[in-house]
N, CA, C and O atoms as CSV, one atom per row, in Angstrom:
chain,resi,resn,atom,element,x,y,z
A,1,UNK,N,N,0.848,-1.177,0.000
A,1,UNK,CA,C,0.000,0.000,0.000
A,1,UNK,C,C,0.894,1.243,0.000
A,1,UNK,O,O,1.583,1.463,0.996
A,2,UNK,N,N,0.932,2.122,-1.121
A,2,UNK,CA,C,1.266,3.469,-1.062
A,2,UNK,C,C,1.257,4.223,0.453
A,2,UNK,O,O,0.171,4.239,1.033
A,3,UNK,N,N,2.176,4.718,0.981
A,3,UNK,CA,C,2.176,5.799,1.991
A,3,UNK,C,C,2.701,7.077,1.579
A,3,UNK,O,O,3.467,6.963,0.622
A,4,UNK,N,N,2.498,8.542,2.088
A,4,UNK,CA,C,3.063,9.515,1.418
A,4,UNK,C,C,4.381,9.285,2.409
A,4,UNK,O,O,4.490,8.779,3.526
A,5,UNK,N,N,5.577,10.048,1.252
A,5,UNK,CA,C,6.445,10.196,1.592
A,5,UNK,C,C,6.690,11.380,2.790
A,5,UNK,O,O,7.330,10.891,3.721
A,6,UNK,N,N,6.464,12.317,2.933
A,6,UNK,CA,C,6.434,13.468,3.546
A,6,UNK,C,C,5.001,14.419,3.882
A,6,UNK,O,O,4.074,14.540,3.081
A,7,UNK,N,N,5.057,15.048,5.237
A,7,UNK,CA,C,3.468,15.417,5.758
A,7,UNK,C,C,3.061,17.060,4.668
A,7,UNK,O,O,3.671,18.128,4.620
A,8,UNK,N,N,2.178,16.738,4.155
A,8,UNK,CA,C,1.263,17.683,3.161
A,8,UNK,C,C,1.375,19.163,4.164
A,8,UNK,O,O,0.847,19.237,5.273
A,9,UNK,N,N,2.058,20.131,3.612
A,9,UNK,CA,C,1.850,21.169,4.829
A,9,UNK,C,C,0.213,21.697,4.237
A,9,UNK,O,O,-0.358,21.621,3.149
A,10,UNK,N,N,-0.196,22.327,5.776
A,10,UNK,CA,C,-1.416,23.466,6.104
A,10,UNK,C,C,-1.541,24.350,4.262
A,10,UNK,O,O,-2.592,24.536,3.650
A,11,UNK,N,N,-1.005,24.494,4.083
A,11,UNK,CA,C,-1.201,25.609,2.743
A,11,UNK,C,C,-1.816,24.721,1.948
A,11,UNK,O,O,-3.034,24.844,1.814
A,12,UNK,N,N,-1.191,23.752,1.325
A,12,UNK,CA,C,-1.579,22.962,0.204
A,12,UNK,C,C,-2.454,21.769,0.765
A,12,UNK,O,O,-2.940,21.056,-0.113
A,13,UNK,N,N,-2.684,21.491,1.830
A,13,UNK,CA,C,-4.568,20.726,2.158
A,13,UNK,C,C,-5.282,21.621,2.203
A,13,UNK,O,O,-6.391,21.329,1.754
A,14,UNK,N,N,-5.148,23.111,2.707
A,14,UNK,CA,C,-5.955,24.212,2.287
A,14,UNK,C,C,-6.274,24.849,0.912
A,14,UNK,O,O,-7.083,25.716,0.581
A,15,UNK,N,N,-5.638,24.344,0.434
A,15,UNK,CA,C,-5.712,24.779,-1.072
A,15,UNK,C,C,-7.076,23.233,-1.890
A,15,UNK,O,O,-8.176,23.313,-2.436
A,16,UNK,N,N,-6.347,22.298,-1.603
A,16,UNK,CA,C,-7.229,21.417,-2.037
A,16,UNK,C,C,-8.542,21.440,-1.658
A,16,UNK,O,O,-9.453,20.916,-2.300
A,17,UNK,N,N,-8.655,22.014,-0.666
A,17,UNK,CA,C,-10.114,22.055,0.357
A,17,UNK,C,C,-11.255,22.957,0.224
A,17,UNK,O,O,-12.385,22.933,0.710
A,18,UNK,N,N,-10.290,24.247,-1.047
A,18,UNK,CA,C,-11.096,25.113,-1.388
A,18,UNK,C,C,-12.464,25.136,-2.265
A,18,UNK,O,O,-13.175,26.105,-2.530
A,19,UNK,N,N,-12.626,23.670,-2.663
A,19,UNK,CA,C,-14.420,23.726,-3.090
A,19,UNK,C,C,-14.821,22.641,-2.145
A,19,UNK,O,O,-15.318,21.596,-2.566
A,20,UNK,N,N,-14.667,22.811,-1.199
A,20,UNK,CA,C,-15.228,22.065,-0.002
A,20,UNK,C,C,-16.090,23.136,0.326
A,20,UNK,O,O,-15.593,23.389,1.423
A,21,UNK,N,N,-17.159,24.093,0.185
A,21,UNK,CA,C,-18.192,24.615,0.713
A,21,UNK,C,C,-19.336,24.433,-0.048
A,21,UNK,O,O,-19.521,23.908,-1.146
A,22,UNK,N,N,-20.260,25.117,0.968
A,22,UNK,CA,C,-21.437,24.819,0.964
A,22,UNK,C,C,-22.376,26.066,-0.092
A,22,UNK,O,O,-21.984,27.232,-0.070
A,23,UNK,N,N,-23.512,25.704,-0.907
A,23,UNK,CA,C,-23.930,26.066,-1.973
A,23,UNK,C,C,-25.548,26.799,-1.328
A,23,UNK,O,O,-26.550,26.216,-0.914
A,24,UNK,N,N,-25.261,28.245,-1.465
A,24,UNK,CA,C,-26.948,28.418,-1.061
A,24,UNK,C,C,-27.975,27.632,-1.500
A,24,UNK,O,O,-28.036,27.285,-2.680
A,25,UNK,N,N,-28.675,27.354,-0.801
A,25,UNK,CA,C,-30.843,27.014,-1.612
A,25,UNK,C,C,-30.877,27.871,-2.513
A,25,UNK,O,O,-30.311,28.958,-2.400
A,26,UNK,N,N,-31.416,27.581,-3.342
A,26,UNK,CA,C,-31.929,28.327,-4.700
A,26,UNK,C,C,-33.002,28.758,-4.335
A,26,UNK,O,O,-33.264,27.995,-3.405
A,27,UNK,N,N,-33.914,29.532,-4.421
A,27,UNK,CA,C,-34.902,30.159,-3.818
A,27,UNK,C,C,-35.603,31.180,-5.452
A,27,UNK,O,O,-35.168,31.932,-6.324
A,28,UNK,N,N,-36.724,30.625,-5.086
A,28,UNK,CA,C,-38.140,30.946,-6.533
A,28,UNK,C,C,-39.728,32.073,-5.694
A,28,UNK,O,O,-40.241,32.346,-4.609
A,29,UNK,N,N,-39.792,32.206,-6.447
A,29,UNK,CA,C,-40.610,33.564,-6.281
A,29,UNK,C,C,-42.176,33.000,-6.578
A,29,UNK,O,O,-42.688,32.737,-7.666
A,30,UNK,N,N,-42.858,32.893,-4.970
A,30,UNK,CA,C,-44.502,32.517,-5.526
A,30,UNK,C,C,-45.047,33.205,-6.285
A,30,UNK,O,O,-45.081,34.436,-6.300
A,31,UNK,N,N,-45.429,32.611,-6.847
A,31,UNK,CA,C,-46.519,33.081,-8.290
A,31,UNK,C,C,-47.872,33.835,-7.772
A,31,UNK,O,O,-48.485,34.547,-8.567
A,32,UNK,N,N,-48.253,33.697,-6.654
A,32,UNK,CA,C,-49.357,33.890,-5.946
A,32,UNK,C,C,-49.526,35.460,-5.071
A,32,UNK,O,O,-50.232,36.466,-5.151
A,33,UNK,N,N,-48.215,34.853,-4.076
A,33,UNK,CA,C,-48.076,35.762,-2.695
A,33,UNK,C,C,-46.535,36.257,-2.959
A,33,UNK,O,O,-45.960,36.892,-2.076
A,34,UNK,N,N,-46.013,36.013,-3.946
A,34,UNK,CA,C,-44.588,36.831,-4.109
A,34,UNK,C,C,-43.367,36.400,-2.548
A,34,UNK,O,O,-42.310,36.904,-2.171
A,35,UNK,N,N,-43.953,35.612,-2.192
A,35,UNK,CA,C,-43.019,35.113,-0.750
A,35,UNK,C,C,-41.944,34.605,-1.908
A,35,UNK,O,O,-42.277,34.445,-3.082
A,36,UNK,N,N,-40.621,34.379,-1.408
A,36,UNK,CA,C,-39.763,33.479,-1.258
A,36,UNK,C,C,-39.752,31.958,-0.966
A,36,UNK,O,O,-39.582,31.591,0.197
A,37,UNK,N,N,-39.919,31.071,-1.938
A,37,UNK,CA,C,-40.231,29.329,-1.302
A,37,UNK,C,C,-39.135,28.658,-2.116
A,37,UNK,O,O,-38.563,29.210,-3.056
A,38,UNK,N,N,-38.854,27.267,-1.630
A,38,UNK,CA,C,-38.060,26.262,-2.508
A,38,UNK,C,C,-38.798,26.103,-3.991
A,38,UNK,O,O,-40.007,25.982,-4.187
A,39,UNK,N,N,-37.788,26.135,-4.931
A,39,UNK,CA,C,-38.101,25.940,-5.725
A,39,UNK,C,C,-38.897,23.961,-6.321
A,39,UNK,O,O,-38.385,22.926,-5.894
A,40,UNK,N,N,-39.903,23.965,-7.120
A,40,UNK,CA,C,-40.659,22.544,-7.005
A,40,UNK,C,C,-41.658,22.346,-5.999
A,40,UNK,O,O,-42.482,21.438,-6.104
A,41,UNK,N,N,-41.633,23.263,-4.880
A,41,UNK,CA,C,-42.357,23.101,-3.790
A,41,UNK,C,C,-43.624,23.837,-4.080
A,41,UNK,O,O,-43.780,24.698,-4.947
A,42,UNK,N,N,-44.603,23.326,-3.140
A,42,UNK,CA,C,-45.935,24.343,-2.904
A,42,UNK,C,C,-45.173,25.320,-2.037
A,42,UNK,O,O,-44.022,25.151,-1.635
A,43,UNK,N,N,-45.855,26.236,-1.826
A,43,UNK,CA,C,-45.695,27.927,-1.391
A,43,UNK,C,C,-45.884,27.741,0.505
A,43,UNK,O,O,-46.910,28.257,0.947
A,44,UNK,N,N,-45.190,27.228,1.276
A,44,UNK,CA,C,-45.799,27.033,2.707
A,44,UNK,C,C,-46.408,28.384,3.209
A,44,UNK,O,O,-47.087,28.161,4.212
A,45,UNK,N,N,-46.406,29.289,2.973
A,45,UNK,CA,C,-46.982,30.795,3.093
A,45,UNK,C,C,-48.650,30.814,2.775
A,45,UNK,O,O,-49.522,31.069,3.605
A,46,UNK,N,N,-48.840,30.493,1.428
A,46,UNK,CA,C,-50.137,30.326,0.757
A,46,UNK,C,C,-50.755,29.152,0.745
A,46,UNK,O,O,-51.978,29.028,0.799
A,47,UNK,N,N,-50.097,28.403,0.687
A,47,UNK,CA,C,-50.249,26.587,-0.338
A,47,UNK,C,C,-50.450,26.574,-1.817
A,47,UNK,O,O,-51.235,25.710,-2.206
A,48,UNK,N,N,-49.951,27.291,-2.667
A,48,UNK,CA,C,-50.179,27.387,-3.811
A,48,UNK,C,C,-48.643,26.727,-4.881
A,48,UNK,O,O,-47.422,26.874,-4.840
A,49,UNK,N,N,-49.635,25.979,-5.749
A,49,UNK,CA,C,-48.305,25.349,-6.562
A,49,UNK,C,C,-48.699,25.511,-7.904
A,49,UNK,O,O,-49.695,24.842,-8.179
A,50,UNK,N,N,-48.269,26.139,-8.772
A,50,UNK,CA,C,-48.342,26.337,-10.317
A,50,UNK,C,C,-49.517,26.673,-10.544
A,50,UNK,O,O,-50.104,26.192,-11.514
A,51,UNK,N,N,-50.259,27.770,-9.521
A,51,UNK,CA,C,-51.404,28.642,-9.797
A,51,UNK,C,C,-52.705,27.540,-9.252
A,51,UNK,O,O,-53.895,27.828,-9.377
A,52,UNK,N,N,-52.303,26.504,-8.758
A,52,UNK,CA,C,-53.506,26.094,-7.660
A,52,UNK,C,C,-53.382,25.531,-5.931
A,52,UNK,O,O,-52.476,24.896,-5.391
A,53,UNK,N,N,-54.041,25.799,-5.645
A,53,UNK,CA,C,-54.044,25.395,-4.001
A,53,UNK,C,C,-53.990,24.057,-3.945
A,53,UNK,O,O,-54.830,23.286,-4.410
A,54,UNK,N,N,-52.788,23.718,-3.252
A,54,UNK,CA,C,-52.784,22.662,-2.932
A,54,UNK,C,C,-53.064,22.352,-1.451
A,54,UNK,O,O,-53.293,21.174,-1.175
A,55,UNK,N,N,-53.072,23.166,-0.574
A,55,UNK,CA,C,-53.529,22.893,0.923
A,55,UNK,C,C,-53.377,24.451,1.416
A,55,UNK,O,O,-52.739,25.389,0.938
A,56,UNK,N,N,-54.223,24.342,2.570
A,56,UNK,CA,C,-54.344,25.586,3.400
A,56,UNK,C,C,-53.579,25.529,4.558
A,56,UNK,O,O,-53.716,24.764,5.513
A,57,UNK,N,N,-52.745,26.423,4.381
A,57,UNK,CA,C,-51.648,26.631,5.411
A,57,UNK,C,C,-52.452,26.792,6.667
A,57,UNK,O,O,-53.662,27.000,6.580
A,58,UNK,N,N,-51.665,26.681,8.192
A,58,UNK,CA,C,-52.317,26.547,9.272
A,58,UNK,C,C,-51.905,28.072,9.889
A,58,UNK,O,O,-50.747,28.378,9.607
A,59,UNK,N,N,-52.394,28.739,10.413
A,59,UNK,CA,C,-52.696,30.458,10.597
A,59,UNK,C,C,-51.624,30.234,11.926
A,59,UNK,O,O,-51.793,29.303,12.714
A,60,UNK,N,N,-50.591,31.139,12.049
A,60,UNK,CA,C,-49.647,31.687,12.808
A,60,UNK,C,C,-49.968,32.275,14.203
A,60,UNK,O,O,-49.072,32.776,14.882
């Protein structure tokens, strides 16, 4: 089995590591109530999905 020859310094595992983060939610605009929801999703604000109700949200 391969072992490295010598320890990888801090710079260059930091360098490799640099698309190691994390990717915002994509976020879509109700068609309805203009809220902010996941995109594919019904609207948890309204309940509305591609211009029909799919359930009635429960009042705050």
């Amino acid at each position: 089995m391969a072992l490295p020859k010598r320890k990888q310094s801090r710079s260059r595992r930091n360098k490799r590591r640099t698309h190691w983060k994390l990717t915002p939610s994509a976020l879509s605009v109700c068609s309805n109530c203009r809220q902010p929801k996941l995109p594919h999703r019904a609207c948890p604000n309204c309940g509305y999905y591609a211009g029909r109700s799919v359930f009635i949200p429960k009042e705050a």
